[in-house]
ROMAR-974104 format. One record per residue (C-alpha): x, y, z. Coordinates in nm, 4 decimals. Layout:
N
+----------+----------+----------+
!       px !       py !       pz !
+----------+----------+----------+
!        X !        Y !        Z !
...
+----------+----------+----------+
END
This chain:
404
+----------+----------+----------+
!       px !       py !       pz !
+----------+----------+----------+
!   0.0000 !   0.0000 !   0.0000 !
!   0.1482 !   0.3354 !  -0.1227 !
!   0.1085 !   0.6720 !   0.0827 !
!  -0.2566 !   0.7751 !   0.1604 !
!  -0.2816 !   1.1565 !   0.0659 !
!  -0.5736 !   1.1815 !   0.3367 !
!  -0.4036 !   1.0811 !   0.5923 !
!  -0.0936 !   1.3485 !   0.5291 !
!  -0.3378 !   1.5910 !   0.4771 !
!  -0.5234 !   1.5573 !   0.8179 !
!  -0.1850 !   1.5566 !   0.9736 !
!  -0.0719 !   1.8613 !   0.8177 !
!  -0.3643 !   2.0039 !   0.9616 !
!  -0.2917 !   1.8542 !   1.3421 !
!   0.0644 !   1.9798 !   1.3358 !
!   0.0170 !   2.3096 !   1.2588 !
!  -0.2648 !   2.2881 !   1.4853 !
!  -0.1080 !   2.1918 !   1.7762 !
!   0.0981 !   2.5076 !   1.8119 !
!  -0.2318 !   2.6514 !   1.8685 !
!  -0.1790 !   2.5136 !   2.2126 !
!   0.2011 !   2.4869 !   2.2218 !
!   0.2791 !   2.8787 !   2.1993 !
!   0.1275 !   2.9332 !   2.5503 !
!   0.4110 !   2.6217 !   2.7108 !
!   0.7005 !   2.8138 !   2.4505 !
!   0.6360 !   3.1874 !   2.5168 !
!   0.4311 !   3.2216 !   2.8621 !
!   0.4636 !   3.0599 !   3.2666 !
!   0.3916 !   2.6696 !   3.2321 !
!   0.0577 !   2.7756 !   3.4518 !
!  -0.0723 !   2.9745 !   3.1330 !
!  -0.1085 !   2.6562 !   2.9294 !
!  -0.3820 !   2.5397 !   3.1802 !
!  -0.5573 !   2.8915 !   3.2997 !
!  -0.5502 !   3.1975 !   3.1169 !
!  -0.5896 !   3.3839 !   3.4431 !
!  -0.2409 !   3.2880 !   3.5342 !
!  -0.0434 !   3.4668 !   3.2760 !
!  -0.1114 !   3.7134 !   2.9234 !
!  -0.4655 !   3.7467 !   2.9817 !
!  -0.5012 !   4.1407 !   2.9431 !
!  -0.8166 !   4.2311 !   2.7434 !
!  -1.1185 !   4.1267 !   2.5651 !
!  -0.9129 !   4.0005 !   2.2547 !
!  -0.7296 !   3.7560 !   2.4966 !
!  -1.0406 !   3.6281 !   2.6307 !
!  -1.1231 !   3.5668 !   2.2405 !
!  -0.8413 !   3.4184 !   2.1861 !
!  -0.8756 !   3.2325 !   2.4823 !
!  -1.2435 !   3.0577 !   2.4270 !
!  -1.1837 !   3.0130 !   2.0374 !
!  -0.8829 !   2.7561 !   2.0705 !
!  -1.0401 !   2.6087 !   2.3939 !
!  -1.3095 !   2.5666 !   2.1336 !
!  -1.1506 !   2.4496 !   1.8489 !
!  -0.8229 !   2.3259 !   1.9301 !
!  -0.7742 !   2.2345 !   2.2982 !
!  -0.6714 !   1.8382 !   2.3252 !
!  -0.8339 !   1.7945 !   1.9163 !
!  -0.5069 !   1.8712 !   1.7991 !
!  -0.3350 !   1.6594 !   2.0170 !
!  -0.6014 !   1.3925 !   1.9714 !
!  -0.5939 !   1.4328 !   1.6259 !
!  -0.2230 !   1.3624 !   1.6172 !
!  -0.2718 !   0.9961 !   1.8048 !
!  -0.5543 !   0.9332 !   1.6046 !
!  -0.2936 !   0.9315 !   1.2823 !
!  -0.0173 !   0.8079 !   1.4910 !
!  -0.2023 !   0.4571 !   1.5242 !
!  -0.2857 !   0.4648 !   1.1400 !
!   0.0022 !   0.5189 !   1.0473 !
!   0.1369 !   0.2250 !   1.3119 !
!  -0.0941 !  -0.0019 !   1.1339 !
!   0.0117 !   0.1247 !   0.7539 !
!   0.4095 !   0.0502 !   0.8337 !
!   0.3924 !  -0.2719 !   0.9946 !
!   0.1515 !  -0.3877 !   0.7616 !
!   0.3422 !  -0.2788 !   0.4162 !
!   0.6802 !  -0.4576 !   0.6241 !
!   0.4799 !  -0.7379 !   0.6644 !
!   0.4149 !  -0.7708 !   0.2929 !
!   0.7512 !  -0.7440 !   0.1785 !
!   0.8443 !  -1.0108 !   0.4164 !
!   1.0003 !  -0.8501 !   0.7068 !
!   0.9073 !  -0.8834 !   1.0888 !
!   0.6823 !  -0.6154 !   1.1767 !
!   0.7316 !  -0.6307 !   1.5550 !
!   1.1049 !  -0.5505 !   1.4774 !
!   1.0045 !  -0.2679 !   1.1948 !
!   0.8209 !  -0.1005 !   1.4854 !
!   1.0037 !  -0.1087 !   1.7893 !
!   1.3303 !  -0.0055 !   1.6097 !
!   1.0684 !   0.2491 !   1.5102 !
!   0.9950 !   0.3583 !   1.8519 !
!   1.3450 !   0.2997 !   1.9970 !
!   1.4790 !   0.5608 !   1.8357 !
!   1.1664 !   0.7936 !   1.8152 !
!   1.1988 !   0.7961 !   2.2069 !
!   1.5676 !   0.9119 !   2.1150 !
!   1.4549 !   1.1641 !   1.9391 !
!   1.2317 !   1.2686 !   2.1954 !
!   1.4840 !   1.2744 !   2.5182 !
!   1.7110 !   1.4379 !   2.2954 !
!   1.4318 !   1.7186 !   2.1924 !
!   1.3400 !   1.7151 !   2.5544 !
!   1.6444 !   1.8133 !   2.6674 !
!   1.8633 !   2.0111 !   2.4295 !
!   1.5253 !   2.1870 !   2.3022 !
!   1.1979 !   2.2204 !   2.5181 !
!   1.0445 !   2.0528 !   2.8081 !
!   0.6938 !   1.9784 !   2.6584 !
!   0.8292 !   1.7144 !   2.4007 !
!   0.5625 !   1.4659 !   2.3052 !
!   0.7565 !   1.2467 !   2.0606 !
!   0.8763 !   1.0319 !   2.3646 !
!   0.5566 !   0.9779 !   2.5203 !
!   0.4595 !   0.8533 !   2.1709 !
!   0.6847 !   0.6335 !   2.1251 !
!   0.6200 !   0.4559 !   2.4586 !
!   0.2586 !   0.4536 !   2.4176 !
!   0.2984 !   0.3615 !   2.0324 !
!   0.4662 !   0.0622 !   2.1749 !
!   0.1710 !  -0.0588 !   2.3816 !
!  -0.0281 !  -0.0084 !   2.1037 !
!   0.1130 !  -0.2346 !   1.8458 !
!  -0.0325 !  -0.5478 !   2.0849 !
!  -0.3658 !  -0.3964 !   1.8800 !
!  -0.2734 !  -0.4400 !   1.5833 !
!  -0.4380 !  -0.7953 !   1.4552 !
!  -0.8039 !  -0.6466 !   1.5624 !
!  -1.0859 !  -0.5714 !   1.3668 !
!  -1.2597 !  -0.2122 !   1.3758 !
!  -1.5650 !  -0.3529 !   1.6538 !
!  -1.2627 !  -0.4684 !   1.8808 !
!  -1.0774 !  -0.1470 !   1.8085 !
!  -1.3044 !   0.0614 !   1.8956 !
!  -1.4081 !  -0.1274 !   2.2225 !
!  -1.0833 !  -0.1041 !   2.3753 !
!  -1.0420 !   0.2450 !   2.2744 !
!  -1.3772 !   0.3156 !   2.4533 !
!  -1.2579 !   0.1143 !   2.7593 !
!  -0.9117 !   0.3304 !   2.7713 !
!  -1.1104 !   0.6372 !   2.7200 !
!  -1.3380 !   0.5534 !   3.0128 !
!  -1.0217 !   0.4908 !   3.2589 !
!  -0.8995 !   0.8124 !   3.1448 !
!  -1.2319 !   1.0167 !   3.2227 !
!  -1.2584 !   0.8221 !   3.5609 !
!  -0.8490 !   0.9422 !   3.6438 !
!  -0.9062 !   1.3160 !   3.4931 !
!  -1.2299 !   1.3513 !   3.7357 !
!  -1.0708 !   1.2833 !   3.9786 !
!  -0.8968 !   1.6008 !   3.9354 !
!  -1.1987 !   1.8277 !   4.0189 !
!  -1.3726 !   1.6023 !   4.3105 !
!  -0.9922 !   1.6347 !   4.4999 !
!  -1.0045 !   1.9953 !   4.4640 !
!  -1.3440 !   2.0420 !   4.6177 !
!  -1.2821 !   1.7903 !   4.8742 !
!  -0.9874 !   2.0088 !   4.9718 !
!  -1.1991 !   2.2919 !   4.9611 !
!  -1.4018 !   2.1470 !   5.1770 !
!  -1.1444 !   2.0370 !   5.4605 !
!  -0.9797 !   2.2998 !   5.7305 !
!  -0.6439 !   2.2639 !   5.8824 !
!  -0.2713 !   2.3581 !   5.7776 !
!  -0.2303 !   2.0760 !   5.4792 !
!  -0.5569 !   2.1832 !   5.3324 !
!  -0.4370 !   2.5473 !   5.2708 !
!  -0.1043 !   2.4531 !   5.1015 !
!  -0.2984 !   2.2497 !   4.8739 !
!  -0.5073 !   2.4918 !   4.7927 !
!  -0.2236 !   2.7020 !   4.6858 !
!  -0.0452 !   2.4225 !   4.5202 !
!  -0.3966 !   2.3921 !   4.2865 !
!  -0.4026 !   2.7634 !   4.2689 !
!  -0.0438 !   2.7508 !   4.1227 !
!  -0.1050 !   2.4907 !   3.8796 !
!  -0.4253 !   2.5855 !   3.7833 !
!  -0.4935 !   2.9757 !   3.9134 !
!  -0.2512 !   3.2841 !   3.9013 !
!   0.0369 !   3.1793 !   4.0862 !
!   0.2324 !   3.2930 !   4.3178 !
!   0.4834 !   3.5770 !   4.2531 !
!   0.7732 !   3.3628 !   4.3335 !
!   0.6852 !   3.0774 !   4.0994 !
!   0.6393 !   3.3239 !   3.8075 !
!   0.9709 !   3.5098 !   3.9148 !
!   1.1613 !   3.1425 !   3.8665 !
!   1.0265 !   3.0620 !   3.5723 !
!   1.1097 !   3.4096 !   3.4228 !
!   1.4843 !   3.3941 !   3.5559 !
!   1.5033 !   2.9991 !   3.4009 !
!   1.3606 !   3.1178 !   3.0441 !
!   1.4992 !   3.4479 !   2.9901 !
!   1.8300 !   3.3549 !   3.1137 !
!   2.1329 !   3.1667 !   2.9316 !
!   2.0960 !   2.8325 !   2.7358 !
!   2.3537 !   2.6367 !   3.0177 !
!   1.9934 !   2.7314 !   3.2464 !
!   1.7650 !   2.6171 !   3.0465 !
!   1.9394 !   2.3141 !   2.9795 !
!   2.0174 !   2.2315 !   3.3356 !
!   1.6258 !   2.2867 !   3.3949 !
!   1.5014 !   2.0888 !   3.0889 !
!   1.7330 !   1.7786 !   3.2261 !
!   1.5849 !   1.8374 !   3.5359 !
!   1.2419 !   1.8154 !   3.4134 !
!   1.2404 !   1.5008 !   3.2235 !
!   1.1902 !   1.2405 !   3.4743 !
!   0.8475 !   1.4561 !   3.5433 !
!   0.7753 !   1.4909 !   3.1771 !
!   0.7705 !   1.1391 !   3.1568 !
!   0.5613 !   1.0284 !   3.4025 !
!   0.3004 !   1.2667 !   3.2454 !
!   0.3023 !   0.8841 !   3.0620 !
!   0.1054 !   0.7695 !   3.3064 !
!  -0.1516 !   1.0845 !   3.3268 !
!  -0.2761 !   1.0885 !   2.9551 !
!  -0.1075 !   0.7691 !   2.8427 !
!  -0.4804 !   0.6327 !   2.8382 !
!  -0.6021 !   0.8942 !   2.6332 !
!  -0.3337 !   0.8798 !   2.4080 !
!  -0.3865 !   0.5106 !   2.3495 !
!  -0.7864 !   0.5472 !   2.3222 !
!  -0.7185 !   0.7669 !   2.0214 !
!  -0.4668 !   0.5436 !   1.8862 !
!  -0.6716 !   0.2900 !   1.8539 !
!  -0.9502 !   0.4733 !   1.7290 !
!  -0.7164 !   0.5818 !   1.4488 !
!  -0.6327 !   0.1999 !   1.3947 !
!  -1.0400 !   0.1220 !   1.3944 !
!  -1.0702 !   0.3918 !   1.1370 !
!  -0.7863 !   0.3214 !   0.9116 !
!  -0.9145 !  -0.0367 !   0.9128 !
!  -1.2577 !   0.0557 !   0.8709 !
!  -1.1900 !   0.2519 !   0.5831 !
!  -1.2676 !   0.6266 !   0.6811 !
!  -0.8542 !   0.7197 !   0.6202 !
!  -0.8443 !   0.5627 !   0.3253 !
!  -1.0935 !   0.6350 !   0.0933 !
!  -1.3378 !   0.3630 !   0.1195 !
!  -1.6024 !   0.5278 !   0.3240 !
!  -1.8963 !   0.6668 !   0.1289 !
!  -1.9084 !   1.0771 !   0.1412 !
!  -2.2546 !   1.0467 !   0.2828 !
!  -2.1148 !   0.8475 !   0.5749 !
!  -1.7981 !   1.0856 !   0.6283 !
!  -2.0665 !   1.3926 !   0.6381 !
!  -2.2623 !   1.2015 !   0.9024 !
!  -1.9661 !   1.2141 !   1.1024 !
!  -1.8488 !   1.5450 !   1.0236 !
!  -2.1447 !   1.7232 !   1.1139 !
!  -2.2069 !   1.4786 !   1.3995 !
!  -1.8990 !   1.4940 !   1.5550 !
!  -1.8027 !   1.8671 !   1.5251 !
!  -2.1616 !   1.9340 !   1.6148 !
!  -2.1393 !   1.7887 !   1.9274 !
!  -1.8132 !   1.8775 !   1.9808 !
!  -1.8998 !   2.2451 !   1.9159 !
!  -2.2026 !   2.2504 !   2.1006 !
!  -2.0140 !   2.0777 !   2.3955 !
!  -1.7268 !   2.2683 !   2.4462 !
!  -1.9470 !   2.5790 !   2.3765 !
!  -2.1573 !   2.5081 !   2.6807 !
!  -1.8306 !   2.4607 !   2.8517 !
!  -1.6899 !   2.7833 !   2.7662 !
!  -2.0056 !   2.9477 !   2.8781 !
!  -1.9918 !   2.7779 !   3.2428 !
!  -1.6579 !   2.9120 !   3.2456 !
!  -1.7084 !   3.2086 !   3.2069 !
!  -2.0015 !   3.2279 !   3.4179 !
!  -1.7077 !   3.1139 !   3.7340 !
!  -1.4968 !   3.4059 !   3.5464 !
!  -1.2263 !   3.1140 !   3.4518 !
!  -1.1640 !   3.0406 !   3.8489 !
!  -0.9994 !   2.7217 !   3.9589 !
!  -1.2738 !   2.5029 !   3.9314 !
!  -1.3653 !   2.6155 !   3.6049 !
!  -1.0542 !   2.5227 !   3.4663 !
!  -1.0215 !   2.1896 !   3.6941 !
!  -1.3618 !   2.1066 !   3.5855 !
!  -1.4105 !   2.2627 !   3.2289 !
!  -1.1198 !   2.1499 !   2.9727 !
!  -0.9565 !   1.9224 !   3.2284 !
!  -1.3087 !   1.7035 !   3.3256 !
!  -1.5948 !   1.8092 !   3.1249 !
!  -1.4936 !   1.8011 !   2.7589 !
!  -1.2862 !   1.4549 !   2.8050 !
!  -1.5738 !   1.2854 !   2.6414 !
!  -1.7134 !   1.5906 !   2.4512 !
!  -1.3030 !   1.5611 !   2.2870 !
!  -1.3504 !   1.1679 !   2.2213 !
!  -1.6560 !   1.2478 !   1.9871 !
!  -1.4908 !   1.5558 !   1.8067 !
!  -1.1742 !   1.4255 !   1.7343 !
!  -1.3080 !   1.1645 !   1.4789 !
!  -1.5693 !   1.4766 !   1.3330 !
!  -1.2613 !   1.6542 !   1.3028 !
!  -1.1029 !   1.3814 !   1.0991 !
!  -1.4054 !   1.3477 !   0.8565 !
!  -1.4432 !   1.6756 !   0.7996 !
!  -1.0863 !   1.7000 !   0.6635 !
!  -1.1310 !   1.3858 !   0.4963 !
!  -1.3931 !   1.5873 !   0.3084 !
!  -1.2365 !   1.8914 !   0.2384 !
!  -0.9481 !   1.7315 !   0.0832 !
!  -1.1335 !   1.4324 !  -0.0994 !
!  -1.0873 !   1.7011 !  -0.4266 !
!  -0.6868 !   1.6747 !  -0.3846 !
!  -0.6517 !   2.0436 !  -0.4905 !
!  -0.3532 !   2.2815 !  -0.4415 !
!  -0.4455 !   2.3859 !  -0.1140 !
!  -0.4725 !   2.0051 !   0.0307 !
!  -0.1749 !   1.8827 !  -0.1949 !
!   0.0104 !   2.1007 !   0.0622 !
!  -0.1437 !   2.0186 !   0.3686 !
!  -0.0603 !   1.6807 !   0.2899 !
!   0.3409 !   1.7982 !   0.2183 !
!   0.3184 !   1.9797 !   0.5560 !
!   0.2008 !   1.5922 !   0.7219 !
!   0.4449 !   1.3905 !   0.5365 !
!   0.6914 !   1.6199 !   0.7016 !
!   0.5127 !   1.6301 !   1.0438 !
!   0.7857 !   1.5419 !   1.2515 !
!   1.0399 !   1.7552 !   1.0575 !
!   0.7848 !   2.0446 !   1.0867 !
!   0.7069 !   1.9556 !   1.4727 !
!   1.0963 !   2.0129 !   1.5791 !
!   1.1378 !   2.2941 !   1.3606 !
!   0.8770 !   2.4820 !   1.5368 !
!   1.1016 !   2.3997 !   1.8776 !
!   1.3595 !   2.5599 !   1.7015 !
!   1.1888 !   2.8653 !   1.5931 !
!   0.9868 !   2.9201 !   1.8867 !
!   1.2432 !   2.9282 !   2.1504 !
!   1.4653 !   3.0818 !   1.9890 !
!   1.2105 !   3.4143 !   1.9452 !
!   1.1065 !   3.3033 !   2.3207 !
!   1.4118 !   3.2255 !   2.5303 !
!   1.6716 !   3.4006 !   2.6208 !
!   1.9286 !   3.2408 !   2.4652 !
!   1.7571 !   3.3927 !   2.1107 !
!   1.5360 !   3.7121 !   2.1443 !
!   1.4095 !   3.6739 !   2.5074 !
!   1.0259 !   3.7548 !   2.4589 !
!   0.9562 !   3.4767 !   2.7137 !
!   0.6373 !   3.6682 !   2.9145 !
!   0.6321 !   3.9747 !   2.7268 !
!   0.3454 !   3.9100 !   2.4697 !
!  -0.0454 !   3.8789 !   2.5354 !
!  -0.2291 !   3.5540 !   2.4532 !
!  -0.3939 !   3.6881 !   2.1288 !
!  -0.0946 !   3.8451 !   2.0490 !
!   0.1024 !   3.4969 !   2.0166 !
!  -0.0712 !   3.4067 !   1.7221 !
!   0.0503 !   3.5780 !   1.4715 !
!   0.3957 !   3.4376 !   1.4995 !
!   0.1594 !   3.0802 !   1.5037 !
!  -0.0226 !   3.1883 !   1.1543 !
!   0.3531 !   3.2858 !   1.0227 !
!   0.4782 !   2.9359 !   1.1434 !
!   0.2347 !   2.7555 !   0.9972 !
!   0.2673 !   2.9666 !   0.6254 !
!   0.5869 !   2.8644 !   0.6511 !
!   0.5067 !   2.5233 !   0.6809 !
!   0.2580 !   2.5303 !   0.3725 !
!   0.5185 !   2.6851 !   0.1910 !
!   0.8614 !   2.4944 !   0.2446 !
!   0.7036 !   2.1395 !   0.2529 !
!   0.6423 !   2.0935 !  -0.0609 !
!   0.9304 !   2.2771 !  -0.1708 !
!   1.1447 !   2.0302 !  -0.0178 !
!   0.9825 !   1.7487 !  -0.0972 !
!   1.0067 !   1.8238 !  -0.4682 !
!   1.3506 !   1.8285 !  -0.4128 !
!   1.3995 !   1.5185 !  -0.1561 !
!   1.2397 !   1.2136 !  -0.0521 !
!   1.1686 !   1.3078 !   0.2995 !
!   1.1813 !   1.5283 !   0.5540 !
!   1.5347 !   1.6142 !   0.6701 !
!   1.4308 !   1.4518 !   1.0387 !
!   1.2091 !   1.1947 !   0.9098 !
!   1.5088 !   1.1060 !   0.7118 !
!   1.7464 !   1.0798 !   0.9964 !
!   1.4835 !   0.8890 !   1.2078 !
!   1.4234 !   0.6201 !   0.9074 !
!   1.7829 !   0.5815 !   0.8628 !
!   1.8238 !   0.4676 !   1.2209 !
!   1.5858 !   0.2821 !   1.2421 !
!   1.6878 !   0.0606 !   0.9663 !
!   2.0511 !   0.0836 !   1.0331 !
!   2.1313 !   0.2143 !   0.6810 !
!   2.1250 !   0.5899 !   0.5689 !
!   1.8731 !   0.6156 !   0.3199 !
!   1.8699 !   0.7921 !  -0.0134 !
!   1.7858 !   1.1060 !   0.0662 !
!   1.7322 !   1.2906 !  -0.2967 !
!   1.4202 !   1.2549 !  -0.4742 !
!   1.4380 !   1.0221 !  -0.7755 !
!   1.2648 !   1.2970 !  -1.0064 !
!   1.5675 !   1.5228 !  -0.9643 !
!   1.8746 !   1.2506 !  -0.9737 !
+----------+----------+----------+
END
């Protein structure tokens, strides 16, 4: 089976999507990512700003990205299964070194890597594989339900906290209002001197950080399966791949992002009936929308499906943008904290929320433009090159055979 120009295209879409999300972690306080009332949230256009990607993006992107990520699983062990190879080993030399990748990004580059977290859930996932659709999308439910029952748990321990009196219950109240509130001056003031300082900092504090970053594993690590295998159910099912009737993708699109509008919409409006206090953000994006997300993510997917079924210019490079989603994933790292931190221009803190994306909408025109650029010109990716030479233990020809 050759490339499917669907599935590049909806991953073009999640990867320039997710820096929707991943601005706030490169350019504002780690708090910011979860509550807007902790950091850049100055006027009415940051509340916009605010409610529109909670809308839209928040966790879709992200889901959107496993979703693919357990297609594409599927797609490479079964084409190295047909040409007579042993797809366990094709994989895991797959993830091996993707996990590389992502300790190395982790460290040298930015704390809020993903690629490692992938490659240790992509690993779990492969048991999958040899299921139909049904069975797919059973165990993705069952994951999914594990992972609502852990998030709520989230929002019931904050108002049972609320609830209690005594010295322990006040510091955790201020370690939730931290995390998930305005913190305190003194955690903003570190975070400031770590990010705006020199590179030897930020590299001490990114080393310091992984051990944490990886046990986030164990946080979303059923999410990030549930999608996975939903991705697998869908691929198999047909909906990736072009077998699904439009009538059926429609159904989904306008089921799915109805819901998943309507949803999150009645979120955003409970929120800002608490004006975006702790529990609203403990509850809202955290609790609420877990299953609201589940249903969108796949409505999402159709809808792109859809929109690039006609395999026009536009789409043609969406889907150059997704075949180089991992090259265009790190060079946003690069970009981004090198205009945030202070080892490049050193506007960590000093932008508004709505503010930060315009340098998002430049990023991703860049992406539209050089991907296909480069692919004319190369086979793959210059990191999707590296990571496919490694994996099979041979560098691989790197020049596109229409211009050797």
């Amino acid at each position: 089976m050759g490339r499917i120009a669907t599935i590049d295209t909806v991953r073009g879409v999640a990867v320039m999507g997710i820096l929707f999300l991943n601005i706030l972690a490169f350019a504002l306080p780690e708090a910011a990512y979860i509550s807007p009332r902790a950091y850049g949230l100055n006027g009415a256009a940051d509340r916009v700003a605010y409610y529109a990607v909670l809308i839209l993006f928040d966790g879709k992107m992200r889901g959107l990205f496993s979703f693919l990520f357990g297609a594409s699983l599927l797609l490479v062990t079964d084409r190295a299964e047909a040409a007579g190879r042993d797809p366990a080993a094709v994989h895991y030399a797959r993830m091996g070194w993707l996990f590389v990748l992502g300790l190395t990004h982790a460290a040298l580059l930015w704390r809020g890597d993903i690629l490692a977290h992938y490659a240790l859930i992509g690993s779990a996932a492969y048991a999958f594989r040899s299921l139909g659709p049904g069975r797919l999308l059973a165990f993705g439910i069952a994951f999914a339900l594990i992972d609502a029952l852990l998030i709520g748990s989230i929002p019931l321990a904050y108002l049972s906290i609320r609830a209690s009196d005594g010295a322990k219950a006040v510091q955790n109240l201020r370690d939730f209002q931290d995390a998930f509130g305005v913190p305190a001056p003194a955690v903003l003031a570190r975070e400031f001197a770590v990010y705006r300082g020199s590179y030897a900092g930020i590299l001490a504090h990114n080393l310091a950080e992984i051990a944490e970053s990886l046990s986030n594993t164990l946080i979303i690590g059923f999410e990030t399966i549930a999608y996975m295998l939903f991705g697998m159910a869908a691929l198999r099912s047909g909906m990736l791949d072009g077998r699904w009737s439009r009538r059926r993708l429609w159904r989904w699109a306008i089921g799915g992002t109805g819901i998943g509008l309507l949803g999150y919409g009645a979120i955003a409006v409970w929120m800002a009936s608490r004006d975006l206090d702790v529990l609203a953000i403990v509850a809202g994006p955290i609790a609420l929308a877990t299953p609201v997300r589940a249903i969108m993510i796949p409505g999402w997917a159709a809808t792109i499906v859809l929109l690039a079924a006609g395999g026009g210019p536009i789409a043609r490079r969406f889907a150059a943008a997704g075949r180089m989603a991992l090259s265009n994933y790190l060079a946003t790292s690069i970009v981004m904290c090198f205009v945030f931190y202070g080892w490049g221009l050193g506007q960590f803190g000093h932008w508004s929320r709505a503010s930060l994306y315009l340098p998002v909408f430049a990023m991703c025109a860049a992406m539209l433009l050089w991907s296909p650029w480069w692919l004319a010109r190369c086979r793959y990716g210059p990191f999707e090159w590296l990571w496919r030479s490694l994996a099979r233990r041979q560098w691989q020809p790197m020049r596109s055979s229409s211009t050797t």
